[in-house]
C-alpha positions in Angstrom: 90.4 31.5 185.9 91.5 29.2 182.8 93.5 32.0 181.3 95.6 32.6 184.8 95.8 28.7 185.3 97.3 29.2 181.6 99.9 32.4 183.0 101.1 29.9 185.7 101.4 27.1 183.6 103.4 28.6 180.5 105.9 30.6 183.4 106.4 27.8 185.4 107.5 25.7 182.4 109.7 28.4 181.2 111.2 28.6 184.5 112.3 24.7 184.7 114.7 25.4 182.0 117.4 27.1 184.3 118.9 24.3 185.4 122.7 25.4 185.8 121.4 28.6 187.9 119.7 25.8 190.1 122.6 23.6 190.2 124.5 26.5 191.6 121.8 27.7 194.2 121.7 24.2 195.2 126.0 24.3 196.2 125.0 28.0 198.0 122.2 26.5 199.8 124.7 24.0 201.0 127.3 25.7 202.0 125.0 28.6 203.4 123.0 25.4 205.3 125.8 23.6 207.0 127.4 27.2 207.6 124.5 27.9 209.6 124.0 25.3 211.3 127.8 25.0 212.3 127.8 28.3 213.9 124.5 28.1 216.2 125.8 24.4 216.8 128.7 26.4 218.8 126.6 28.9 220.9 124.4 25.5 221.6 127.3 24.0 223.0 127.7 26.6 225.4 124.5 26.6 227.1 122.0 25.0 225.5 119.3 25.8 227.7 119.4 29.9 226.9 118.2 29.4 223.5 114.2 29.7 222.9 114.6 26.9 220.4 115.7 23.4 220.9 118.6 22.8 218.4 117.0 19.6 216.3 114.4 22.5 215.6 116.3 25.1 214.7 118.1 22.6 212.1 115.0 21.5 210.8 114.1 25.7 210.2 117.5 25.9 208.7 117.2 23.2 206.5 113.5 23.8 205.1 114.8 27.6 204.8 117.5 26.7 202.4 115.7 24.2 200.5 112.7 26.2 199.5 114.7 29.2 199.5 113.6 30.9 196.4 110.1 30.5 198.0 110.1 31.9 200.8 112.6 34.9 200.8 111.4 38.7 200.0 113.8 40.0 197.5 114.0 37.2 194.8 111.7 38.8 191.6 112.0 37.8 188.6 113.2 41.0 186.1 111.0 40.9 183.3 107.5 42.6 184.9 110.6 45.2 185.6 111.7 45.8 182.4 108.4 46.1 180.8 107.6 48.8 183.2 111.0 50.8 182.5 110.8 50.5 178.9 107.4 51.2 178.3 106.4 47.3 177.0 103.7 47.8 179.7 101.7 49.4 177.3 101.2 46.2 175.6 99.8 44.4 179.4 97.5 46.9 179.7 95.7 46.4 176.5 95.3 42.7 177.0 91.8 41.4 177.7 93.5 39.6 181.7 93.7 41.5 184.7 97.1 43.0 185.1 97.2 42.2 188.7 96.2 38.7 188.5 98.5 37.8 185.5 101.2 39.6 187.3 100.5 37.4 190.8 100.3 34.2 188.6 103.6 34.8 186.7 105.8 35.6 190.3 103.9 32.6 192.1 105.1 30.3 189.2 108.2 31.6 189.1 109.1 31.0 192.9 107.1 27.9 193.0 109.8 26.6 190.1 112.9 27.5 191.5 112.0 26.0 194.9 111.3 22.8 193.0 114.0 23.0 191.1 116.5 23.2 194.2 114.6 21.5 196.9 115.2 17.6 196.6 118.8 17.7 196.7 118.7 19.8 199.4 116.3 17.9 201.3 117.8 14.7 200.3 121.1 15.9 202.2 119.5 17.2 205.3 118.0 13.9 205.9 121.0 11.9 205.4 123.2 14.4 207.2 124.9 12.7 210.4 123.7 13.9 214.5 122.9 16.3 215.3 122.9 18.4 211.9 119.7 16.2 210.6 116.6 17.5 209.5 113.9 15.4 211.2 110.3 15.2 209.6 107.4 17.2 211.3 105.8 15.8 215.0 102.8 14.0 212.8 100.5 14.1 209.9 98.6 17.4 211.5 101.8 19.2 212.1 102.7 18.6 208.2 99.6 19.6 206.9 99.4 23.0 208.6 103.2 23.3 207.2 101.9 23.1 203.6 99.3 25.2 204.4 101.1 28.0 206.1 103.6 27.6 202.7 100.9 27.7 200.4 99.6 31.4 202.6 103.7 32.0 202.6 103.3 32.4 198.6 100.4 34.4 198.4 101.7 36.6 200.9 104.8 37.2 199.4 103.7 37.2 196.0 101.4 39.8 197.1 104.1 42.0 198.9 106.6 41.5 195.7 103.6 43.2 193.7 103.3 46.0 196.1 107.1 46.6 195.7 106.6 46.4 191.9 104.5 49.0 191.3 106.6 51.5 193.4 109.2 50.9 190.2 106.5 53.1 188.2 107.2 56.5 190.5 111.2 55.4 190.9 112.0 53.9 187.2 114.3 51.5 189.2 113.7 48.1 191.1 117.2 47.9 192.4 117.3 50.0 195.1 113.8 49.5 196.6 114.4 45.7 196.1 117.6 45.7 197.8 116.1 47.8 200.7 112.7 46.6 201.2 113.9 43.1 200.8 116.6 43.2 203.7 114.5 44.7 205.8 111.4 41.8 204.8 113.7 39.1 205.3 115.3 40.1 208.6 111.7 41.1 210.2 110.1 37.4 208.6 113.3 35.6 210.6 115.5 35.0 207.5 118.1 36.2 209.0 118.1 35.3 212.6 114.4 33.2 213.8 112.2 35.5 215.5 112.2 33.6 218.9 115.4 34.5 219.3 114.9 38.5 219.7 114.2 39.4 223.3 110.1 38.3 223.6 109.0 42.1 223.7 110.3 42.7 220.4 109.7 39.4 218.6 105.9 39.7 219.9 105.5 42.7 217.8 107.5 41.2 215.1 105.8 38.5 215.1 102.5 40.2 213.9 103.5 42.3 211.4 103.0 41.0 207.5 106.8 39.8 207.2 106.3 37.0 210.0 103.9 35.4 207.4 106.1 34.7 205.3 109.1 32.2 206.6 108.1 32.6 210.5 105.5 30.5 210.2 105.8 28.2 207.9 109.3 27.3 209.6 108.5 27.3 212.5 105.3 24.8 212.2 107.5 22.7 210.6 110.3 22.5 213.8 107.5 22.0 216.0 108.0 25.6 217.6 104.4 26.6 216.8 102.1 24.2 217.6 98.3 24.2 218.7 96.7 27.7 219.2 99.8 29.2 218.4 100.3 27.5 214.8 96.6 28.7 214.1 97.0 31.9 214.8 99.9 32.5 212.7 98.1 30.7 210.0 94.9 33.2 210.8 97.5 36.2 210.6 98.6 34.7 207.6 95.4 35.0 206.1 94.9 38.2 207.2 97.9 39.6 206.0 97.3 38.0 202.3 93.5 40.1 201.9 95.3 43.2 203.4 98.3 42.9 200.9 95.9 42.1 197.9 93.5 44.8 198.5 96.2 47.4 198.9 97.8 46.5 196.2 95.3 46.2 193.9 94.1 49.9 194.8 97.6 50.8 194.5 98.1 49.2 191.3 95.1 50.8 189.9 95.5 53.8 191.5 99.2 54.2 189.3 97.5 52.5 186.2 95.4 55.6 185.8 98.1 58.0 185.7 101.0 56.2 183.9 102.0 57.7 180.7 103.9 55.9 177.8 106.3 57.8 175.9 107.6 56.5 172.7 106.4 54.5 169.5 
């Protein structure tokens, strides 16, 4: 485990460094942020009881969204366990005395976990300071905010896990772009990145709501807002779980599976 503790340690370092990408993320989490908020804010108006969602929590969603954006969205990889796979570097990974999986779940995990950090403050400094009604209000009490950092903490291993899945497939295709672009639209609008889940009509966002892309902003979100609470915040954090061993033992087969047949051409 000291050598994967190592991985995380030396990626996550190496990741701090990009502080004018952040810098920018941070001004289109911002903008994206108020945006958002702006536009429900004038359906709320309207008729503020037809929404599943009271509106302080769906700013709080929208707010924790942005701010740990890099965390919790599907799509975001970082390029270079892509290129060593299209120009044959992966040759050298396999030879290594680590487990490819594990180095590769440590080095994406590190990766998100310092980009969120990197962006997150500010953000959150600015939802808290923001004037009524667009303020991001802290979680119902200590309970509530421990189960948020929990589900987050099951939101990462989920994803990480699902970004590995989708990284393999680049061994069979030669090409991340396209099944990134694909499978990661369709992750984030099914985990309620684009629009929250309790807003679809409730026989479709039940179903949603159980498949593996709920556990990875659905819940976490949501805790945090105060829509899932009690037996409700447990079971998503159950299905959370759940989700995670399914993802990792899939994709470790998978993984292994595509390991034994990969050739490396060139020299």
């Amino acid at each position: 485990m000291k050598k994967y503790g190592s991985v995380f340690r030396i990626r996550f370092i190496n990741s701090l460094q990009y502080r004018a990408a952040a810098l920018a993320g941070m001004a289109t989490q911002f903008a994206w942020g108020f945006m958002l908020i702006l536009g429900y804010s004038a359906f709320y108006r309207s008729n503020p009881a037809a929404f599943p969602m009271e509106f302080s929590q769906l700013v709080s969603y929208i707010w924790i969204q942005q701010a740990f954006f890099q965390l919790f969205t599907a799509w975001v990889a970082p390029d270079d366990i892509t290129a060593a796979i299209e120009t044959g570097a992966i040759a050298y990974e396999m030879v290594r005395p680590v487990d490819l999986y594990n180095r590769w779940f440590c080095q994406i995990s590190a990766v998100r976990v310092a980009r969120a950090l990197l962006r997150c403050a500010p953000v959150l400094l600015v939802a808290f300071i923001a004037p009524e009604p667009y303020r991001m209000t802290l979680p119902a009490d200590a309970i509530a905010l421990s189960l948020f950092l929990l589900s987050t903490i099951l939101s990462l291993c989920v994803i990480a896990a699902w970004t590995l899945f989708v990284y393999t497939t680049v061994f069979y295709t030669l090409s991340l772009r396209g099944i990134r672009s694909f499978l990661g639209a369709f992750a984030d609008f099914f985990s309620g990145a684009t629009i929250p889940l309790p807003f679809f009509p409730k026989s479709i966002s039940r179903i949603m709501e159980l498949l593996p892309f709920a556990s990875m902003q659905n819940a976490p979100l949501r805790i945090y807002s105060s829509n899932l609470s009690g037996a409700a915040a447990t079971q998503a954090l159950l299905l959370q779980l759940l989700w995670f061993a399914v993802l990792l033992i899939a994709g470790r087969l998978y993984l292994k599976r595509t390991l034994n047949r990969v050739i490396v051409q060139g020299g």
